[in-house]
C-alpha positions in Angstrom: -21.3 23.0 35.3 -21.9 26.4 36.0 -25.2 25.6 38.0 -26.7 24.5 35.0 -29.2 21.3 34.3 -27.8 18.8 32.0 -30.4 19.9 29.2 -29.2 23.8 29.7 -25.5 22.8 29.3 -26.1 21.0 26.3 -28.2 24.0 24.9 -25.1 26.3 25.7 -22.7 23.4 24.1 -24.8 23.2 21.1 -24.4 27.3 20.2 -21.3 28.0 21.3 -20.3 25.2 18.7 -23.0 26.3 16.3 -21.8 30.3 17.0 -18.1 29.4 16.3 -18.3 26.8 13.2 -20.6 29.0 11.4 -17.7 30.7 8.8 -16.9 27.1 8.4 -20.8 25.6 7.5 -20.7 27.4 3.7 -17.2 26.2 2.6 -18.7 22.7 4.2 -21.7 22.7 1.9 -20.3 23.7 -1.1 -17.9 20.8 -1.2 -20.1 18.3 -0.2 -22.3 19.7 -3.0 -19.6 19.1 -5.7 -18.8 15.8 -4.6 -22.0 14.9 -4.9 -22.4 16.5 -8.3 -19.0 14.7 -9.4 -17.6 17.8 -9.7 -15.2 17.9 -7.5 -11.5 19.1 -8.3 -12.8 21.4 -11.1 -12.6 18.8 -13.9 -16.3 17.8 -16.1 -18.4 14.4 -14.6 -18.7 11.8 -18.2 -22.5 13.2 -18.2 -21.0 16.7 -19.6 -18.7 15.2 -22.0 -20.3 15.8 -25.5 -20.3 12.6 -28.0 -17.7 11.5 -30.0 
């Protein structure tokens, strides 16, 4: 491809995915974040919930 060594075409590969997803990576990581939290969907996980 292009001349290049398989190890240089997967370098290229690698950025030009890296260079295009990157708007993407924040919106990724901030969901993943409030799933893991159990926050997803805007409503309070039970450990928020004060006692009856």
């Amino acid at each position: 491809m292009l001349g290049l060594t398989p190890g240089e075409a997967f370098v290229v590969g690698f950025v030009v995915v890296a260079v295009i997803s990157a708007g993407w990576w924040p919106r990724a990581g901030a969901a993943i974040g409030a799933a893991l939290a159990g926050k997803r969907g805007g409503t309070p996980a039970a450990e928020d919930d004060p006692p009856a």
